[in-house]
N, C-alpha and C positions, 0 to 999 in steps of 0.2 A: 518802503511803506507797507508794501501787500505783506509782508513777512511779520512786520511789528502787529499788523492789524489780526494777520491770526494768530499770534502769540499771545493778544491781549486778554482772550478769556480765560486759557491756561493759566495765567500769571496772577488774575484777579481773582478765582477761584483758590488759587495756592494761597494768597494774601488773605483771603477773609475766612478761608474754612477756620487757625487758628479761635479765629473772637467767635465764630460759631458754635467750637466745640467747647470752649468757656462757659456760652451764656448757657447753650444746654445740661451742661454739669450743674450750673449756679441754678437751673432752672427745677436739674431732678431734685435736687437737695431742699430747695424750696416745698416742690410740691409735696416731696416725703414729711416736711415737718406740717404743711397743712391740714394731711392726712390726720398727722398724731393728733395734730389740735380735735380735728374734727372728732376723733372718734374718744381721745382721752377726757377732751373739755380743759388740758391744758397742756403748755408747749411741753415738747422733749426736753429728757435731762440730755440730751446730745444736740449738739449747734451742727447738725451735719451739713447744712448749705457753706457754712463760713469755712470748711473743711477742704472740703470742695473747691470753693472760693479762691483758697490761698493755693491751693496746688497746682489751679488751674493759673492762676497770677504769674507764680513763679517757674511753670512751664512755659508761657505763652510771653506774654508783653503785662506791664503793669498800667498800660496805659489802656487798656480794655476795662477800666475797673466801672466805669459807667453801667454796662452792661449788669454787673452784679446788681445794683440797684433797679434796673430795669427789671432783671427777673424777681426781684422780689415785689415786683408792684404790678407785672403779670401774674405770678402766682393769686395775690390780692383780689383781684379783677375776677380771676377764672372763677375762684371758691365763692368769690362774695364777702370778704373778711369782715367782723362786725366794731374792727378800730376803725375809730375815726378817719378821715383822710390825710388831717395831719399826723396824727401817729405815724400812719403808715408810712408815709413821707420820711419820719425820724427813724421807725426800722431799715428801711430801704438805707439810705443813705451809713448805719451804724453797721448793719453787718457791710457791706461795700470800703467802707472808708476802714474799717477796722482790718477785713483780709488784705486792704492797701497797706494800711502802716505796718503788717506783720512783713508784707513781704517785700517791701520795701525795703525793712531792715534788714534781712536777710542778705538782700540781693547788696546792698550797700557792705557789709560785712564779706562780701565776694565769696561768699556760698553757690555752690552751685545746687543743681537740684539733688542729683546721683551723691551729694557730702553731706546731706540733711544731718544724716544721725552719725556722721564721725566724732569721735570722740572729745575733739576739740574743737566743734562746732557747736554741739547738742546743745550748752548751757547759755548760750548767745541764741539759739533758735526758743529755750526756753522762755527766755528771757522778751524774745519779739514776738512769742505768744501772749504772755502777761499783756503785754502795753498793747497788743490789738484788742487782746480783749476787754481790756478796761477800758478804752477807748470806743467800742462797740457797746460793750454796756453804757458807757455812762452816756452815749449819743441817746440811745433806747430809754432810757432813764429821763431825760431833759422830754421826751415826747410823751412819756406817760403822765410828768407832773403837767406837762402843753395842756392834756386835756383831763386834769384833775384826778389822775389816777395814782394809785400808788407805784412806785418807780421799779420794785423788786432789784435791785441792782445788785446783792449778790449773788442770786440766782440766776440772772445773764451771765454776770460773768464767768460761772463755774459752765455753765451751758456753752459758752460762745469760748472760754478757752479749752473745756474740753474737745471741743469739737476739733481747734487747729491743731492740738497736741496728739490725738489719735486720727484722725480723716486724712489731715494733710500729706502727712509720711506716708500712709497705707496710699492714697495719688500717687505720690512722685516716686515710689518704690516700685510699684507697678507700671509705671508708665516709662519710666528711666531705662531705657536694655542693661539687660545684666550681663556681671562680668564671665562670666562661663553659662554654655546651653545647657539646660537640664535633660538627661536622660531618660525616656520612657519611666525608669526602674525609679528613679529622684523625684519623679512628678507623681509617679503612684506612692510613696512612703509619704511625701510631700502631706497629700490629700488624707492618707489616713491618719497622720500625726492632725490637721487641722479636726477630723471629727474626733480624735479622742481630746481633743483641749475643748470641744464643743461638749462633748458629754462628761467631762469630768466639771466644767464650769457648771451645766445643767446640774449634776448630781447633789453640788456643793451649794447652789444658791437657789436653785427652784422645787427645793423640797421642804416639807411639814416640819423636817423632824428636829427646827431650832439649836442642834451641834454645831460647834464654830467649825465649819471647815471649810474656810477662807483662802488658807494655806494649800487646800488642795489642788490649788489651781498652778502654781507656778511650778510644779514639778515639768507638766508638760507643755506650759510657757517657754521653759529654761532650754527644753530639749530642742523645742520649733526654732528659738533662737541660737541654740550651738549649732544644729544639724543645718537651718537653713537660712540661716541669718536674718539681714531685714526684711526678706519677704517673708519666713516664718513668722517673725517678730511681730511684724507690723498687722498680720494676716490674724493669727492667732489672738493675740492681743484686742482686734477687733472682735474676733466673735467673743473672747470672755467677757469683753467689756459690754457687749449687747446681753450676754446672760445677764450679769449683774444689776446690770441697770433696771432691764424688764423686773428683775428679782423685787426691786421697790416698790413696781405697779402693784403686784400679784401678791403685797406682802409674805415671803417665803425668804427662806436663806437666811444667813447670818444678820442682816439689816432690819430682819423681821422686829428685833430685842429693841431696836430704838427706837424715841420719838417718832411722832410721825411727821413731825413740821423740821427735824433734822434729818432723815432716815438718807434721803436722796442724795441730800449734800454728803453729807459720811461716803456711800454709795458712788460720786463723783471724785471724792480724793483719791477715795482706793483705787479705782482705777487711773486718776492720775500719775498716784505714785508709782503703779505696778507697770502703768506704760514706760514712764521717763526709766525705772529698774531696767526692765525687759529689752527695751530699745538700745539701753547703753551699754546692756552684755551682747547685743548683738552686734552694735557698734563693734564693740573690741573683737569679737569673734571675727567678724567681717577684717577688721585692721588685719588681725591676727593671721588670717585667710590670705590675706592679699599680700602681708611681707612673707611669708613661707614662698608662695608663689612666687613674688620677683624675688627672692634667692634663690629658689628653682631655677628660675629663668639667668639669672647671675652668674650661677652655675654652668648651665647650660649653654651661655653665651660666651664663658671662660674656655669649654666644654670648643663650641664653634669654631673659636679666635683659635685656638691652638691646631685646632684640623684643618683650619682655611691657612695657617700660616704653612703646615707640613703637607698640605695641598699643592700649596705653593712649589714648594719648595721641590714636590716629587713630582710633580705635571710632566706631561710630553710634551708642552707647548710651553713657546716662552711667556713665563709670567711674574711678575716682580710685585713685591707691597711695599709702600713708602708711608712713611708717618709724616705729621704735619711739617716737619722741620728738614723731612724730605731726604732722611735717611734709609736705608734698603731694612726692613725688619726681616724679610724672608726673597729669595730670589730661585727660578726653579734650572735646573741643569741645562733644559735648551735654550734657558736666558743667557746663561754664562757662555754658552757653546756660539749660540747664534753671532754675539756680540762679539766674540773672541774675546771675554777678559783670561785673566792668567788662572788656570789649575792650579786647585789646593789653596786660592788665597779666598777666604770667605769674604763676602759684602756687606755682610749684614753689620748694621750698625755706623757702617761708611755713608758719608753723605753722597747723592749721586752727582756732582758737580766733583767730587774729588776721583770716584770711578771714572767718569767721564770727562775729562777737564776739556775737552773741544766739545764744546755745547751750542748748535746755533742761539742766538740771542733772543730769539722766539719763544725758545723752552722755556723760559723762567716766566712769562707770560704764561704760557699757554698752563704749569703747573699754577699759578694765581688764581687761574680762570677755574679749574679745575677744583680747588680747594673751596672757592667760590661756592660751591656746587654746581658746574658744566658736567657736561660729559663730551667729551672730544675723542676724536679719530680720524685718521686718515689712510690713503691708497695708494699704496704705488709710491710712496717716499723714497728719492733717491737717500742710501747712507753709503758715505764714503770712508772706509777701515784706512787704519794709518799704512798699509802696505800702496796704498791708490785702488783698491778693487772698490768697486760701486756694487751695493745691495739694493734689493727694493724691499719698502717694510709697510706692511698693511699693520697698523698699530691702534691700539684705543687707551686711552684716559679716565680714568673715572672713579669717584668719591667712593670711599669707604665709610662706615659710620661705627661707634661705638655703642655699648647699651645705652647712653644716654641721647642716641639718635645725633650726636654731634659730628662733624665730619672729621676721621680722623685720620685722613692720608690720602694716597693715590694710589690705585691699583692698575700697574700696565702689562699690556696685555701687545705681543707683535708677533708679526710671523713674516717669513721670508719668503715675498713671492717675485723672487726672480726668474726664478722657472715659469712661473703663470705671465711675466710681462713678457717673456719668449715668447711664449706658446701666444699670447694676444696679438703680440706684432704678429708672430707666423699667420693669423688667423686672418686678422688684418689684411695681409700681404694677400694670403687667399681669396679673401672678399672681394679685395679690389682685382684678382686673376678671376674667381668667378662673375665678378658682374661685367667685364671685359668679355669671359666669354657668352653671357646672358644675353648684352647686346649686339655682341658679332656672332653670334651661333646663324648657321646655313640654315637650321628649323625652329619653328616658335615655340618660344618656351615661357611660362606664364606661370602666375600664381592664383587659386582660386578660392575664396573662402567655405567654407564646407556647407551653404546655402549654393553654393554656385554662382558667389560674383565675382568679377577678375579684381583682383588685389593690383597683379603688375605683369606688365606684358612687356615683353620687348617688341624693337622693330619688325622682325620677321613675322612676328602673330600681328601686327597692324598690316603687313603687307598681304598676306594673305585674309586676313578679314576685311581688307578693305575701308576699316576704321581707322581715324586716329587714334594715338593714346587717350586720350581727355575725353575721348568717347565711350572708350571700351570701361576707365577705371571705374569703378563702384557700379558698373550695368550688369547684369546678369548675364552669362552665357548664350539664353535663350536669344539674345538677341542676334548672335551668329549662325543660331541651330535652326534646321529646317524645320517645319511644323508637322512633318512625316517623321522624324527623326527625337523630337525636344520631351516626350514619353520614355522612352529610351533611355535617353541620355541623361535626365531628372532621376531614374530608377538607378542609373550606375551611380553619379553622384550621392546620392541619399544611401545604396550599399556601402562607398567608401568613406563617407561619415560616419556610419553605425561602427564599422568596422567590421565589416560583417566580408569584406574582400580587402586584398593590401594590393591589388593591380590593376590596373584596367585599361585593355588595348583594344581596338576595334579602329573600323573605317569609316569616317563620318561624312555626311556634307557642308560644308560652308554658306552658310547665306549672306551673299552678297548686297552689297547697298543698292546697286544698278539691277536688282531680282534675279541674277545666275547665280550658279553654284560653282564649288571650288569642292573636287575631295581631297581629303586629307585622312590620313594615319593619322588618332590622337593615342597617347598613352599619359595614364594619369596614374598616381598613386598618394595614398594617402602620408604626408609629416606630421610625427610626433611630437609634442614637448614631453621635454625630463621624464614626468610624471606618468608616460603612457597616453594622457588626453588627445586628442585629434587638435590639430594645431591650422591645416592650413592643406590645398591640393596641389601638388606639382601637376603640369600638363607639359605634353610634347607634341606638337604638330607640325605634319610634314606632308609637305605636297607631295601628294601622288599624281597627280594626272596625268605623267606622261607612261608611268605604268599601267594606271586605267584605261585609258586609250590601246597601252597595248595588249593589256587582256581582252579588251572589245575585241579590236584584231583577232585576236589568238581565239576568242567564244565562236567570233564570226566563223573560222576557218576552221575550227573544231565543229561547227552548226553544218558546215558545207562537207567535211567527211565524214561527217557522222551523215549526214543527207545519203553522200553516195556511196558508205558504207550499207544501208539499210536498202535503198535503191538494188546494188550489187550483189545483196545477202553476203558480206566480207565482214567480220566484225576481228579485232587485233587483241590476238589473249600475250601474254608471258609470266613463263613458270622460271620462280629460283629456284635455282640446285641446290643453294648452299640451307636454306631454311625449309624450303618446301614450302606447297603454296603457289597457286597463280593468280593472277587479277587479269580481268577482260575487260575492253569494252561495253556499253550498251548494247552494241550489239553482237557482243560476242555471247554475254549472259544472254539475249534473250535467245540463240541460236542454241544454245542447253538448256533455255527453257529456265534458269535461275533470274530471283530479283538481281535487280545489279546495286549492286553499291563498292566506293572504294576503298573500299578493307581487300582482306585477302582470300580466297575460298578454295577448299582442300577436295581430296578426290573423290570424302563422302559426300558430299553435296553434288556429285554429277554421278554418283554407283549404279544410284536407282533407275537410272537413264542409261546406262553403258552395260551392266550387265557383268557378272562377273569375269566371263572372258574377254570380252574386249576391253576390263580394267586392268587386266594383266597382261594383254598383250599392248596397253598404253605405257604399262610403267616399262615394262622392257624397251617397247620404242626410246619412252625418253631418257630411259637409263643405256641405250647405246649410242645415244645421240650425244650424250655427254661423255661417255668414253670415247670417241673417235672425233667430238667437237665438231659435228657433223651435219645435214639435215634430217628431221623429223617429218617423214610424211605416212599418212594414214589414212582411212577412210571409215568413219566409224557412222554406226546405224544407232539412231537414240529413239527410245522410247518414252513419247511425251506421258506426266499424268493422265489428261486426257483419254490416251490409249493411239495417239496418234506417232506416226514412224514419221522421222527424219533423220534423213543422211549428210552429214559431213565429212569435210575433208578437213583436212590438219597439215601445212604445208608451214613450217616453221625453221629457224637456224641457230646453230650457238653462236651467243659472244660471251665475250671474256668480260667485259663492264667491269674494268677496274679492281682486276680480282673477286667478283662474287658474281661469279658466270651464272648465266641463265639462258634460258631459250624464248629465243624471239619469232612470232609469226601469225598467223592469220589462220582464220577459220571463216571456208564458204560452205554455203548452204548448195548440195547438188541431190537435193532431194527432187526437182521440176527434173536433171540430167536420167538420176536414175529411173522414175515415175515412166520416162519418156522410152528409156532403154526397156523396161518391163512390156510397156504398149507394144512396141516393137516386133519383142519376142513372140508375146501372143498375135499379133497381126501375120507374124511371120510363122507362125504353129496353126493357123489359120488358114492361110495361103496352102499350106503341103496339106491342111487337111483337103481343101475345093480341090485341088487338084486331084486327090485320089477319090473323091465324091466324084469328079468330074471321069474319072477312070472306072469307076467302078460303075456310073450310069452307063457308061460307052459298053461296061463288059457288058450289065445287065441289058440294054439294050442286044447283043451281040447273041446274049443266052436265049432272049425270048424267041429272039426268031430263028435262033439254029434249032431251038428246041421244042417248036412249032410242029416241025415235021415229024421228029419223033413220037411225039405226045399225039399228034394224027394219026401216025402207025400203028402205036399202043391201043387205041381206040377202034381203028379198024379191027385189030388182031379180037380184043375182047367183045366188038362184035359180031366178026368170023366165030368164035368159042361159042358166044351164044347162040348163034343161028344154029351149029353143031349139034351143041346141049339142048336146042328146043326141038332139032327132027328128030331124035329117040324115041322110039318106040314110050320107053318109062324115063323121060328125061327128071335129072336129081334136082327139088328145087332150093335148095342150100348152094348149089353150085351157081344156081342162074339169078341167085341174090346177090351172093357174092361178084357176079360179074356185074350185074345193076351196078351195083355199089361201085365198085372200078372201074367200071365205064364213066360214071357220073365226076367219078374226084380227076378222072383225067381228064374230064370234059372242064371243070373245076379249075384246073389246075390250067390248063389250054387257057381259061377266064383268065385269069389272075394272070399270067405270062403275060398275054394280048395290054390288057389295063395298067401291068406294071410299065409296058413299053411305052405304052401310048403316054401316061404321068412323067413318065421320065424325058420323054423328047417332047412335050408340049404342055407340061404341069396341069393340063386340065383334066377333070372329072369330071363322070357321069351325074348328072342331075336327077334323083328320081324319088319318090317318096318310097320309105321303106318304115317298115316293120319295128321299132328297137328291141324290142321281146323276143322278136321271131329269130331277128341275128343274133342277139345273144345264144339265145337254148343252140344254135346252130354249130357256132363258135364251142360253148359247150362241150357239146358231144360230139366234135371233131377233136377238142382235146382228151377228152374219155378213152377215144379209139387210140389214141397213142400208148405206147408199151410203159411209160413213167408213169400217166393218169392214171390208171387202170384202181391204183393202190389209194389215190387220193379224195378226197370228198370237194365234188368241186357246186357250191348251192349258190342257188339263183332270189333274188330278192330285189322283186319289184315294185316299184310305186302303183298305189292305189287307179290311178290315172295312166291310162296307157299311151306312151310317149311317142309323136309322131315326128320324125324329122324329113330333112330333104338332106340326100346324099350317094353316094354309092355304097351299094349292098357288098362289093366284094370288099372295096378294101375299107369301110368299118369293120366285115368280120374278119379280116385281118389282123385289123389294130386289136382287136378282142381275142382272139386267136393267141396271137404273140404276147399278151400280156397276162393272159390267163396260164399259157405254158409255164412263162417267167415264173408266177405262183406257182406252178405246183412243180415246177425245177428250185426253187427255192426252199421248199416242205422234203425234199428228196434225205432220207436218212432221219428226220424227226419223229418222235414218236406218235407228235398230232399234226395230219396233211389236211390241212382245212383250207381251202380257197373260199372264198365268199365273192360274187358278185351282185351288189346293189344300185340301182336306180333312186333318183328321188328327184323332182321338180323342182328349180328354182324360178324365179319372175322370167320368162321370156329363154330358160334354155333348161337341159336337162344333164344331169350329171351322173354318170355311171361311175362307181367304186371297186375295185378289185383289189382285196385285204386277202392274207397269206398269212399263214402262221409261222413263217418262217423268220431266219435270225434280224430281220430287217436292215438296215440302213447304215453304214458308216457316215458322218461327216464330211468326209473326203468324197463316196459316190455322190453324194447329193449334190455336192457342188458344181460336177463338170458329169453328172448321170444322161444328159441327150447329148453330148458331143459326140460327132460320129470316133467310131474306133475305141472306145472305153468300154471294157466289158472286164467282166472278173469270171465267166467263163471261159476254161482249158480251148475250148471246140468254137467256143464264138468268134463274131467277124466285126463286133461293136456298131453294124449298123441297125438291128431290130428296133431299138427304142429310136432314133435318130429317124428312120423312116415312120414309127409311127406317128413322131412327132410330128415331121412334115405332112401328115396323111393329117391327122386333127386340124391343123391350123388351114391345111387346104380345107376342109371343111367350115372353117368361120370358126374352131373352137381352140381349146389350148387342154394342155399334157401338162399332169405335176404329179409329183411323187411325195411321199412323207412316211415317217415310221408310225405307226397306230399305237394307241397307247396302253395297249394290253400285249406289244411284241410285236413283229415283223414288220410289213412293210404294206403302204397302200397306195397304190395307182389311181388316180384319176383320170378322168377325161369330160371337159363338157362340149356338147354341143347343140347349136340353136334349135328349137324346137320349128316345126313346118311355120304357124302361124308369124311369131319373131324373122324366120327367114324370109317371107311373103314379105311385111312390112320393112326390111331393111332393102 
């Protein structure tokens, strides 16, 4: 019912457009003659409604004819018409009943619309013009005496049959499809052929100039009609006929000569006659047309029949043609082959029950049927040859026709597919081996539509999904994929639909009904059909869990040597011999100091760290460890980016590994081994130093006081000399300065012994405020008097504020002494001996400088420059700076050295100023 009920507007719009497009024609025809009236003051010599009328009739239903009348009594209405009501009534009803009985007759006559103007129709069509239109007149005529008027009734009639005789064809010629499409090139000649019969009808009838040239019209009538038949015809015709006729309003043309109360009439024959001419030379042209064409076609079909029968005849496939009477007309070589009839004996013309006399009892039906017009075929037909071999024959049946579209035989058509029912069983036979092992396979294997829902699963994927079948069928995947995991796994699916991947293997989780998981290996790949299109997913799923588990194992206890690998500083490298290339550990790599990853890494990746010699005495290591298959041990020093040293060892062994030997072994970190061995050395380069500081106080001690008594002596004697030198008479006093002076430095010297002892065996100093200016100049010019100084510039440069400290007077000028010498034993052979000593105050101490122009400083002195015993003097004993330094720091201050930045070398010393000393 729903289906009828929406069908029902389609259907009732298809049903009434007809009578709509009727009353519309019958309606413009109307109102065009309104028009005339209106504007001429009297009807048309043209009835173009009744024109209209009949073409519209004998296209549509003649049972619409109501309608014509209708429109002609809306036309009435709209304009206002000034006939009576009855009249109008008798028009309505006369053109209506009149385009009835033309076409009436017509249609009774079994005319169709498309045979209007054939040649032996035309004079019956003339003929059912006449009687509509007398009949139309003379209705119109009985309405005008209705209301006392005069009836005109040859004047309708000439008007109401012109109209069926030129309007109606020009309809149904255009409205009919024609027998061939016109070409661009036909449609434009078309169009200019209609304006030259337009201006040559104008030339002939709408001019002054009263020549009969009436005639001039049909030249290019004659052409419209050979060249284009009844649409020429009927088209052309119509426009001369509208010249002509206007020619009568505008008195002009040939009609001009006549009466004026006949003029029109004369005016309407002519173009009758020249219609009913024109139309029937078109007629025959068109006949003309159309038998040339189907003997074309005749031809052609003679032309077909002979290449379909030697078609036949030559095919590679078996094909046979049988006439109605079901004899062979044409038969093709693999017919005769397939069948096994006899070589060299022809068929043709044999009935096929005499070819074939074992004919099941079916055949003669099934040819019946066929002739009938069936079409039949079948598959897989067992045929059994007189030797007993059985064929299979996939075969068809089916109607041939003649040009006169009648059936005129059978055309069969078989091929032998015994090899394809092989191959079907065989395939068959597989189906039923494959889906045996579908449902016995040890892993799940499943079908997935290329959205991702399971097509079909066997048991093992219900086992492992924990689904039944009936659950899983038509559900999406998602429903077993973790919700960490269903992103993923939506992305692979959707690449192996696009096609954009043909595999996909990975490790997934299972989601179980009871909320655990299950992993599983899936691998999926996408099935084709024929065509290339994406058909359908294979999957494969296979538990893993009991190798999951043991890879946890195997992480775990890789977790725990890898722990007490990094613990141990042990990381496990091995290099192939046969390719070259090693691979480490984590923490082998990061013991070189390299990212780790599991590829392979070559020697340049550790060079920059090894050094060029220890990479060549690497490769030799491991190139004799492979020649004697032997062990590999080494101890190599690495220099990090950073700029930091580490030491490894390389304790490694060969195996053989299945023919592609390699070297296996370990790498520790003995960088804390060696760090510890260096502290050692120096602890132990320390020790043998205290002990000869520990010797050398013993001697110094040993010297002051043996050399006490001498230096007593010495001082007696020089003051025996001076007592001498002063009882003369004229004693020299050059002599008895000089002894001052000697007396004083042994006395001096006696100080310094005494003070050197007394520091040495009880580290203490004298406490006293002293001078810092006064010891310096002292210091000074005790270096001055020496035989080096003599040559050098030794200047003094003190701070504005004069520096008061607490300490002992002797051995700061000491420390001043010795470091002042060092400068000007430094300057010794330079062309500039400049020693410079400055002072200058900082917050709470004071710092004295002594700068030398001399070569300054190595790198190497500066490093170990107060260790006792280091000197780069011939004659030195390497303790001067070492005891200075001890003598500063007994003081509360400290000793540094540095190279100055215009050359040589500059000494420091600070020490606390008195007030700083006081407060600490």
């Amino acid at each position: 019912m729903a289906t009828v009920r929406e069908r029902l507007p389609e259907d009732w719009i298809a049903a009434v457009r007809p009578a709509l497009m009727l009353f519309a024609g019958a309606l413009a025809g109307c109102i065009s003659w309104a028009l005339w009236y209106r504007v001429m003051g009297h009807s048309p010599p043209l009835g173009l409604a009744i024109g209209v009328s009949v073409g519209g009739l004998m296209l549509t239903s003649t049972r619409f004819w109501p309608l014509l009348a209708l429109a002609v009594l809306v036309t009435y209405w709209l304009f206002q018409s000034p006939f009576p009501l009855i009249e109008q009534g008798f028009r309505a009803m006369g053109l209506a009943l009149g385009a009835l009985l033309t076409a009436v007759l017509i249609k009774r006559r079994g005319i169709n619309p498309n045979e209007l103007l054939d040649p032996r129709s035309i004079l019956w069509v003339f003929v059912a013009a006449v009687a509509g239109s007398l009949l139309a007149a003379g209705i119109v005529a009985f309405g005008a005496i209705a209301v006392g008027r005069a009836p005109a009734f040859v004047d309708k009639f000439a008007q109401q049959g012109l109209g069926m005789i030129l309007v109606a064809p020009l309809v149904l010629v255009w409205a009919t499809p024609p027998r061939e499409r016109w070409s661009p090139l036909r449609w434009a000649g078309f169009v200019a052929v209609m304006l030259f019969c337009g201006a040559i009808a104008a030339h002939a009838f709408l001019t002054t100039t009263g020549s009969p040239m009436s005639w001039a019209i049909f030249p290019p009538l004659v052409l419209a009609a050979l060249g284009w038949h009844l649409r020429g015809a009927t088209t052309s015709v119509a426009i001369s006929a509208l010249v002509v006729l206007w020619s009568t309003e505008i008195d002009t043309g040939p009609f001009s000569t006549a009466a004026s109360d006949h003029r029109q009439l004369l005016a309407q024959i002519f173009v009758a006659v020249t219609c009913a001419t024109i139309f029937l030379l078109a007629a025959y042209a068109d006949e003309r047309h159309a038998e040339d064409k189907l003997s074309l076609a005749a031809r052609r079909l003679e032309i077909a029949r002979r290449n379909l029968t030697n078609m036949a005849r030559d095919a590679t496939s078996a094909v046979a043609i049988l006439d109605r009477d079901l004899h062979f007309v044409a038969a093709s070589k693999r017919f005769v082959t397939d069948f096994r009839l006899p070589e060299g004996v022809s068929v043709e013309g044999r009935s096929h029950f005499e070819v074939f006399p074992v004919c099941a009892p079916e055949r003669r039906d099934q040819y019946a049927r066929v002739l009938a017009g069936e079409s039949l075929s079948g598959n897989g037909d067992a045929l059994r040859h007189p030797d007993g071999t059985v064929d299979y024959v996939r075969w068809s049946f089916r109607p041939w026709r003649d040009e006169d579209n009648h059936i005129a035989g059978v055309v069969i058509t078989s091929e032998f597919v015994t090899a394809e029912m092989e191959d079907r069983r065989r395939l068959e036979e597989a189906e039923r081996r494959y889906r045996a092992v579908f449902e016995q396979a040890g892993v799940g294997v499943g079908r997935l539509s290329l959205d991702g829902t399971f097509l079909e699963v066997n048991d093992r994927i219900c086992a492992l999904t924990g689904y039944p079948r009936e659950e899983l069928i038509g559900e999406s995947c998602r429903k077993t994929s973790t919700a960490e995991e269903w992103e993923s796994s939506l992305e692979g699916i959707q690449a192996l639909s696009r096609g954009e991947v043909a595999f996909y293997s990975d490790d997934r989780m299972l989601q179980l009904p009871d909320g655990t998981q299950r992993p599983v290996h899936c691998t999926a790949n996408l099935v084709r059909t024929g065509d290339g299109t994406g058909d359908y997913i294979a999957i494969v799923l296979q538990d893993i869990s009991p190798r999951v588990a043991a890879q946890r194992a195997l992480q775990e206890s890789e977790k725990l040597l890898r722990l007490a690998q990094e613990a141990a500083g042990v990381g496990v490298w091995q290099i192939d011999l046969i390719r070259g290339g090693s691979r480490h550990s984590p923490e082998s790599a990061r013991l070189f100091g390299l990212e780790w990853h599991e590829g392979t890494y070559r020697m340049a990746d550790v060079a920059d760290r090894l050094g060029v010699d220890q990479v060549i005495e690497l490769r030799k290591a491991i190139v004799n460890a492979r020649r004697i298959r032997g062990p590999l041990e080494m101890t190599l020093q690495l220099t990090m980016p950073d700029g930091e040293s580490r030491w490894v060892t390389l304790q490694g062994r060969y195996d053989g590994h299945d023919g592609r030997p390699r070297l296996l072994g370990l790498v520790i970190d003995i960088t804390r081994d060696m760090e510890a061995d260096t502290q050692l050395r120096e602890v132990h380069e320390k020790l043998l130093r205290l002990a000869r500081l520990n010797a050398m106080g013993a001697m110094a001690s040993t010297l002051a006081h043996e050399l006490n008594q001498p230096l007593a002596a010495i001082t007696n004697y020089l003051e025996a000399c001076r007592y001498l030198t002063r009882s003369r008479v004229d004693p020299d006093h050059n002599i008895l300065d000089a002894l001052d002076r000697a007396r004083v430095q042994a006395l001096r010297a006696g100080d310094i012994i005494r003070k050197i002892r007394s520091f040495t065996v009880s580290g203490e100093i004298t406490q006293s405020s002293l001078d810092l200016g006064a010891v310096i100049q002292s210091a000074c010019a005790a270096v001055r008097q020496l035989k080096g100084g003599r040559d050098a510039k030794v200047e003094c440069d003190f701070a504005h504020v004069p520096a008061s400290v607490i300490g002992d007077t002797l051995q700061i000028e000491q420390v001043l002494t010795n470091l002042i010498r060092n400068g000007v034993e430094a300057t010794a052979g330079r062309d500039r001996r400049d020693v410079s000593v400055t002072t200058r105050l900082e917050p709470g101490e004071v710092v004295v400088s002594i700068a030398d122009s001399g070569p300054g400083l190595s790198e190497d002195m500066l490093d170990n420059l107060f260790e006792p015993f280091r000197t780069t003097k011939e004659s030195g004993t390497g303790l001067g700076l070492p005891i200075c330094r001890t003598i500063v720091e007994a003081h509360g201050g400290r000793l540094w050295a540095e190279n100055g930045p215009d050359g040589g070398a500059i000494f420091s010393f600070a020490l606390p100023t008195q007030q700083s000393g006081e407060t600490a």
